[in-house]
N, C-alpha and C positions, 0 to 999 in steps of 0.2 A: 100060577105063573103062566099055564100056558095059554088061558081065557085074557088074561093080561096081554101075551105077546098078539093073542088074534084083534082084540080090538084096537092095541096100539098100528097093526098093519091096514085094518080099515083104514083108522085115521088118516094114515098115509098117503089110503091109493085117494080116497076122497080130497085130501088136500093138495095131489096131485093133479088130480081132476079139474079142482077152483081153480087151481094158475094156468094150468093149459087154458082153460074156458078163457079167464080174465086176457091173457096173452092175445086167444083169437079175436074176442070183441074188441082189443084196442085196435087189433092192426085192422080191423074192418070196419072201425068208428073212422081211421083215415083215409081208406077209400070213399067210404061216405061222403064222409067232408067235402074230399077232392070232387067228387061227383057235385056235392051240391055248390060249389064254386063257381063250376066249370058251368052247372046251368044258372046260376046268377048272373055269373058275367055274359053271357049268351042273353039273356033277357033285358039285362041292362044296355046291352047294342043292338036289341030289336031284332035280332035275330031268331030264326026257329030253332026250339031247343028238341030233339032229340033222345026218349028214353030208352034207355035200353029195359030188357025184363029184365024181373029176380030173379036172381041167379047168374044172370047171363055175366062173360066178365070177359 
């Protein structure tokens, strides 16, 4: 029982793990985005586009 309750708490903190992960990639797949909008449309009016670094935010 109790090799049972330890690996059912891995499970846990590991499937915890995967949704906080998935949670962050999504909300930073839409900064991305916005980022890459933001220099499309800048390109698209001929304008200098401006990077910032990784990281930077």
């Amino acid at each position: 029982m109790r090799a049972t309750r330890l690996s059912l708490m891995v499970l846990l903190v590991v499937l915890a793990f995967v949704l906080w992960n998935a949670a962050w990639v999504t909300d930073r797949c839409g900064e991305w985005t916005a980022a890459l909008d933001e220099a499309e449309a800048a390109l698209a009016q001929g304008t200098v586009v401006c990077l910032r670094k990784e990281g930077a935010r």
